[in-house]
N, C-alpha and C positions, 0 to 999 in steps of 0.2 A: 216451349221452345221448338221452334222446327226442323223437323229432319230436313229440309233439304236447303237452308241456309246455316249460318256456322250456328253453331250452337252458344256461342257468347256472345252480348252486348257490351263486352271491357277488351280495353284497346290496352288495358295491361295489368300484370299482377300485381300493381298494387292497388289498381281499381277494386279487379277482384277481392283481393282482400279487404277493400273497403266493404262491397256488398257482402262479402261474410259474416265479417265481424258486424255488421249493424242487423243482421239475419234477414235481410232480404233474399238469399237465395242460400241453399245447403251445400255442403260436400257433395251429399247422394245426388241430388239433384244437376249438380255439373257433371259429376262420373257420368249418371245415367245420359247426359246430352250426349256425352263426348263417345260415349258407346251406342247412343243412338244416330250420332255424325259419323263413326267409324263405317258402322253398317249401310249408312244413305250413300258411303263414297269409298265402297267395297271395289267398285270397278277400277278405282286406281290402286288396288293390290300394294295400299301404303302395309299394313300389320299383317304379319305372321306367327301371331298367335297371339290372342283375345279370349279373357278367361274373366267374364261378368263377377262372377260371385264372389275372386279376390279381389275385385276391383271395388265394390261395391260394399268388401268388411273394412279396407283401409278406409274409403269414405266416409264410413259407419265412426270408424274410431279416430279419423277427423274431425266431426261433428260432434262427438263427445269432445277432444281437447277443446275445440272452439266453445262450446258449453259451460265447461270448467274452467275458463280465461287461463287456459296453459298453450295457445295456437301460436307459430311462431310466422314470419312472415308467409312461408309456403305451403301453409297450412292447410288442406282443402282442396291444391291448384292441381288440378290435371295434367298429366306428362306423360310420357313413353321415351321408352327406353330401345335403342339401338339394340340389334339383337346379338351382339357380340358380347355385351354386359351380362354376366349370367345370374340369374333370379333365380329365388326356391319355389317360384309357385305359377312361374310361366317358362313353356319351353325355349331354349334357348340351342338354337341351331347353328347361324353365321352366316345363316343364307344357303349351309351346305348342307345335300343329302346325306355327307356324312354325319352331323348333328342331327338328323333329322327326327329324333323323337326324344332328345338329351332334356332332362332338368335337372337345374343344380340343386345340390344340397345347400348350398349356400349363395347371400348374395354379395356379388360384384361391392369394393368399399367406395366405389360413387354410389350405385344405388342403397345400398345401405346407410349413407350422408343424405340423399333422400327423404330415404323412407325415416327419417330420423326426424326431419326437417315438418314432418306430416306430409308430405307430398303422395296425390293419387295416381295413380300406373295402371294410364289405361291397356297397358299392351307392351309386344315386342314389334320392332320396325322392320322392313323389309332394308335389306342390304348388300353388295357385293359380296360374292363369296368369301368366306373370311375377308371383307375388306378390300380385297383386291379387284378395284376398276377404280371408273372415274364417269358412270352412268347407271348406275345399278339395273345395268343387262345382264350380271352375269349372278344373279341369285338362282340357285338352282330352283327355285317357286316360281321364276316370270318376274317380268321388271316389273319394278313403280312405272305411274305415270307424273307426270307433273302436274300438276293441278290448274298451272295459268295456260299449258296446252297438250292434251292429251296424245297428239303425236311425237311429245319431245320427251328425251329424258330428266330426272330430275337431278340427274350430277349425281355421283358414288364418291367416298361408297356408301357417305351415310344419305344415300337420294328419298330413303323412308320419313327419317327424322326430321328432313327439310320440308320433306313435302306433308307432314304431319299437322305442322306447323300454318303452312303457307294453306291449308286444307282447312283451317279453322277448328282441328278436331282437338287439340292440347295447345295448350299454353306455350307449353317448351318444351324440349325434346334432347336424349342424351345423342350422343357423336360421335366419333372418333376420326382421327386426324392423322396418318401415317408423310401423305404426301399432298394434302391439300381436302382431305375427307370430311373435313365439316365448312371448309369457306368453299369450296367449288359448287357444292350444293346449296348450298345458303344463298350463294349468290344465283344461280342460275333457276330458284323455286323465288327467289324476292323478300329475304328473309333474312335476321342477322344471326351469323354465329362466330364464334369466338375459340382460335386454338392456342390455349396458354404456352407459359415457358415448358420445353420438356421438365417434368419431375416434381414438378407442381401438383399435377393433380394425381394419383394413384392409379396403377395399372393393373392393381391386385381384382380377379376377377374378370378382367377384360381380355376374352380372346387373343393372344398374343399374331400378331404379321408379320412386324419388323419391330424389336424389341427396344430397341436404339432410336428408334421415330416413332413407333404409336407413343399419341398422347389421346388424352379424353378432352370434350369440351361439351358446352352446351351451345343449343341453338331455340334464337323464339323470335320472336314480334320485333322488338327494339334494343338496345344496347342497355337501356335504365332494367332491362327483364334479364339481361346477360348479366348484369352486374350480382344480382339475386342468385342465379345459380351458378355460376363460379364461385361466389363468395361460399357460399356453402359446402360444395368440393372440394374446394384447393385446402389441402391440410398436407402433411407430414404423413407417411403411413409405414410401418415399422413391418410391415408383410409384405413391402414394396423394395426390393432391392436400389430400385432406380431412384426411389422417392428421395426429396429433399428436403433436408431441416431446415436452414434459414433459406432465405431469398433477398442477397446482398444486408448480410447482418441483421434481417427483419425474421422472428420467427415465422414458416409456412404453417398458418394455422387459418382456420376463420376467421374474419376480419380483415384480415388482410387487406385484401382487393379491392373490397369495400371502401376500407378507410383511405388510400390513394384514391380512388374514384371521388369522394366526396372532398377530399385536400386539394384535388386537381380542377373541381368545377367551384370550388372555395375560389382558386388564385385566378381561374377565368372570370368568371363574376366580378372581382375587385378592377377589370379592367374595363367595365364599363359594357360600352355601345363597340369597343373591337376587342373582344372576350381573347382571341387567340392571338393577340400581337404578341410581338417575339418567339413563335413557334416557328420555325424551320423544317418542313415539309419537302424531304429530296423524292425525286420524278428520278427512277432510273434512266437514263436514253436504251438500255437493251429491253424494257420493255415497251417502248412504243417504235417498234423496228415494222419491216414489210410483213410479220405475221398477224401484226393487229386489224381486225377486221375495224370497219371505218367505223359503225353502229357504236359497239365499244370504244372506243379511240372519242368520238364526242361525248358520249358517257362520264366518262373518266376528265374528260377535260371541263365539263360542265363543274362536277364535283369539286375540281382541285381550285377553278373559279369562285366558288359558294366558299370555300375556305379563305381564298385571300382577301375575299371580303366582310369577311371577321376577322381579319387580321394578322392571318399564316403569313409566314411568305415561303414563296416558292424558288426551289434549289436543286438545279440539276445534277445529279452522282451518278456513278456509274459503278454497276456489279457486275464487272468484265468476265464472271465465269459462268452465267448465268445460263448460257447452252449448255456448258458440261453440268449442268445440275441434272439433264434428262439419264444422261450415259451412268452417271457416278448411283444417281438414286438407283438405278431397274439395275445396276451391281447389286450394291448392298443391300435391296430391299427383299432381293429376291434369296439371297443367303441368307440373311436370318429368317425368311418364310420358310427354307427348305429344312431348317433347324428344329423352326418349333410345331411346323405340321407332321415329324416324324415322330410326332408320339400318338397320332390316328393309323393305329395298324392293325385292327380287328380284334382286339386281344382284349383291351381292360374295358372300354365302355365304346360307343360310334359304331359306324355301319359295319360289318360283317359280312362277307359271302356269301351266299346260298353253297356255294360248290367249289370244292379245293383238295388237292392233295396236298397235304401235308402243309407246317409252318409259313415257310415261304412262300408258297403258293397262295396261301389264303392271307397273307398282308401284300403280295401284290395285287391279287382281283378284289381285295376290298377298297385299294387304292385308286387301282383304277377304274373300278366301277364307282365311286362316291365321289371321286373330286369332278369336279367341273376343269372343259378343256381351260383354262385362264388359271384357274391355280395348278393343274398340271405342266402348266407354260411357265410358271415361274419356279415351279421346283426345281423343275428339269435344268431351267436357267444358273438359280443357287447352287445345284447340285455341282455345277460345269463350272463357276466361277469356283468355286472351294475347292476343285480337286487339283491332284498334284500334277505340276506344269502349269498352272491355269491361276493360283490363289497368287501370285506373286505380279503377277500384267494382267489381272482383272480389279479381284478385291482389294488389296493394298492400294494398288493405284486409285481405285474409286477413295478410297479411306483419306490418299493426300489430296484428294483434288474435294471431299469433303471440306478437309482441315481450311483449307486456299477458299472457297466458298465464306465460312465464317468468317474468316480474315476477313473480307472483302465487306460485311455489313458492319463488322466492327470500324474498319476506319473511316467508313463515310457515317457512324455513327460518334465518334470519335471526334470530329473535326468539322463535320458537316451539316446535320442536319438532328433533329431530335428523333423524328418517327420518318416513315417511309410508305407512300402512296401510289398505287397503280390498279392495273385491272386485275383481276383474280383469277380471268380465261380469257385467250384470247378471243373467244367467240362465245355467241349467247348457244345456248342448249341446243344440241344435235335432234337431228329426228330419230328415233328407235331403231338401232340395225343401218344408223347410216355408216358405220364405220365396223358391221361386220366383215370388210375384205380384208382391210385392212386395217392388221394387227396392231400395228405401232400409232395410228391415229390418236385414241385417247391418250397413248401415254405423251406424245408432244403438245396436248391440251394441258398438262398439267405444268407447263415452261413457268410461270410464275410464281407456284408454289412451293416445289420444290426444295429449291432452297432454302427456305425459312425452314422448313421441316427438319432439311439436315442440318441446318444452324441451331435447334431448337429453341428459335427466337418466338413470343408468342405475337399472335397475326390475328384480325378480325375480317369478314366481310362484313360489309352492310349495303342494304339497296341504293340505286342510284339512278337509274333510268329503264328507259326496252330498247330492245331491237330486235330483229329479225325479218324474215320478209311481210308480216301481218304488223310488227311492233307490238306484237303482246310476251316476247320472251323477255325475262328478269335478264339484270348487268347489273353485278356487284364490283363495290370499289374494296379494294384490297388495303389495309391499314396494319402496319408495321411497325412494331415497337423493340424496345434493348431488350436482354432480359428483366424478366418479374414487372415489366412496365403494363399489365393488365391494366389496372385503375387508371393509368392515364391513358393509353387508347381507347379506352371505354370511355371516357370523358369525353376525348375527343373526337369521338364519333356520336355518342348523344347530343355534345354540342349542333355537328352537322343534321342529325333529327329534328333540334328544334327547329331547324328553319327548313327543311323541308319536307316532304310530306311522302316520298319515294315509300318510307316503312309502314305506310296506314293503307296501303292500296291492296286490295284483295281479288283472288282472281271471280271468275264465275263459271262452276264448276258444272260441267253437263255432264 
């Protein structure tokens, strides 16, 4: 296989699993590609920490279960892991100097449903500092590039994991989703990823941001490779405060997602040559207002097109609060950042001082020597919304104008439509440092997202077109479901894969 093309000839895991299981190619043999693709496509500073020898015993004791006919679907498959998932055998930082030489004793219970699953880990992903952007400029290591254009970014904050993917170097990639962190990238690197219902999948191990909004997901190739690794994440996790037992009377366990997935493309099938009649598909009108750039805006309308002629039909709603979803989220998101980064203060494990008089002095200069200006911008912001005077006409109000948010998908889901379709950004991929003057630019990039997040409704992207001024920047369409409705927007968006070809297109990487 050659370093300077992708390293697989499978256009998805379950090919690969087909060439496994009939031993046409090994575990080691994909690790060693994928570690040999890492290293050919170093310059886009996708991985932040790459450790061959672990990589290469989990292969090892893949190729044994596949030997022993004990391999379960993900047996073998090459992945990586967002670096905010913490691992015992790879460092795990967040993007930030303060993590910067951290490994856990333990792993994160996504990657530990993984590595259970057999799955190979080629690495950790390059990421917003803890999480916090929406272009992964602001990792204390240097941004990613994107891989379909090396001037642009690849959307944060998981822009490592999308562009891992889109890179040819893993199969699929973990994620994380606070405010749009696994569909912004997804769509903007030309690749599908998927952020479930809040509480679905476990946060045990996962760098905490905003404790109330992160959720985990995956991201890969197509929605039939999404279906594969949610299904094996979303369980119940009893170390997870937030975690959930059932999901509308259905125990959250394995299977789950799965089996809606497969009930859901069962009831399309039965309808023939228009698979999706009777599906109800609402078009908010606040999001195709005068910020939608035109590129996307046909994009999106192409998409919603390819659906009515399978049978959707299309139904305008409207989620009239959908500008205060910017004010209310960068309240609350930055309170609970300002919570749970206060336990990095030079004392139990994280960066340290060189030079300090006394306690406080040495959890202030460890503070502000390790965090990056962006997470110091959000502290500062939480710390101000929380304090006294300020938590009652800040946070509160963000909390009702939260509560009013959910209402709002509820009754256009309620009455109107089944899922919910748009664009995922308003614009395709910025160029690197275009929006260093101005602060608040990315955060009104994430106008679409948003809301879902604090609705904790689960949301997919998937590809759909380009644009930009050359036409080689990714446009993903945004797909919206009720709660626990994973299996059926997964449906319904691999239905839209079969017929078109937006998810097979790969970039070419210089």
């Amino acid at each position: 296989m050659s370093n300077t093309t992708s390293p697989y000839t499978f256009s998805s895991i379950a090919q690969m699993r087909k060439a496994l299981d009939s031993k046409q190619v090994s575990a080691t043999e994909l690790a060693q590609a994928a570690l040999d693709r890492a290293h050919a496509t170093k310059h886009l500073n996708i991985f932040l920490d790459i450790n061959p020898e672990a990589t290469l015993a989990q292969a090892k004791e893949a190729d044994q279960r596949i030997a022993e006919g004990k391999q379960q679907l993900l047996t073998g498959i090459p992945i990586a892991h967002k670096d905010v998932f913490v691992t015992r055998q790879w460092r795990t930082t967040a993007g930030s100097k303060m993590l910067e030489n951290y490994t856990s004793p333990f792993d994160a219970t996504v990657v530990e449903h993984l590595n259970n699953a057999g799955t190979v880990n080629i690495g950790k992903l390059n990421c917003d500092e803890f999480a916090m952007g929406s272009g992964n400029e602001n990792s204390a290591f240097g941004p990613c590039l994107n891989p379909w254009d090396t001037n642009a970014v690849p959307g944060g904050s998981s822009g490592g994991s999308a562009a891992a993917v889109a890179a040819g170097i893993v199969m699929a990639s973990t994620g994380t989703d606070t405010g749009g962190s696994v569909r912004q990238p997804s769509a903007m690197c030309g690749v599908s990823g998927i952020k479930p219902t809040y509480g679905t999948v476990s946060r045990f191990g996962m760098i905490a941001y905003g404790s109330s909004l992160d959720q985990a997901g995956p991201i890969a190739g197509s929605a039939q490779d999404l279906v594969e690794l949610l299904d094996v994440i979303s369980a119940f996790d009893e170390r997870d405060s937030t975690s959930i037992e059932t999901c509308d009377g259905t125990p959250n366990r394995q299977g789950r997602v799965k089996q809606a997935y497969l009930d859901t493309l069962a009831s399309q099938n039965a309808q023939g040559s228009l698979p999706l009649k009777g599906l109800r598909i609402g078009v908010p009108k606040e999001f195709f207002g005068p910020g939608l750039s035109a590129d996307v805006a046909s994009a999106i309308e192409a998409a919603l097109q390819q659906y009515e002629a399978l049978g959707a039909e299309r139904v305008e709603i409207s989620l009239p609060r959908t500008e205060l979803s910017i004010p209310a989220y960068y309240v609350l998101a930055p309170a609970e950042a300002s919570s749970n980064l206060s336990r990095y203060d030079g004392v139990r494990y994280g960066y340290r001082a060189k030079e300090y008089k006394g306690l406080e002095d040495m959890t202030s200069r460890s503070r502000s020597e390790a965090f990056g200006p962006e997470v110091q911008r959000r502290i500062m912001i939480g710390t101000y919304v929380l304090s006294q005077g300020y938590y009652d006409a800040y946070y509160l109000q963000a909390q009702r104008i939260r509560r009013l948010i959910a209402n709002d998908f509820q009754a256009a889901f309620a009455t109107q439509c089944d899922v919910i379709m748009g664009p995922v950004s308003p614009n395709v991929a910025k160029n690197i440092g275009e929006n260093r003057d101005d602060l608040t630019a990315d955060w009104l990039a994430d106008i679409f997202t948003l809301g879902i997040s604090m609705a904790g409704l689960p949301a997919m992207s998937i590809p759909c077109g380009f644009g930009g001024a050359n036409g080689n920047r990714p446009i993903g369409l945004q797909i919206i479901g009720n709660y626990f409705n994973e299996g059926q927007i997964l449906a319904i968006a691999d239905r839209f894969q079969q017929h078109t070809d937006w998810h097979t297109r790969k970039p070419e990487i210089k």
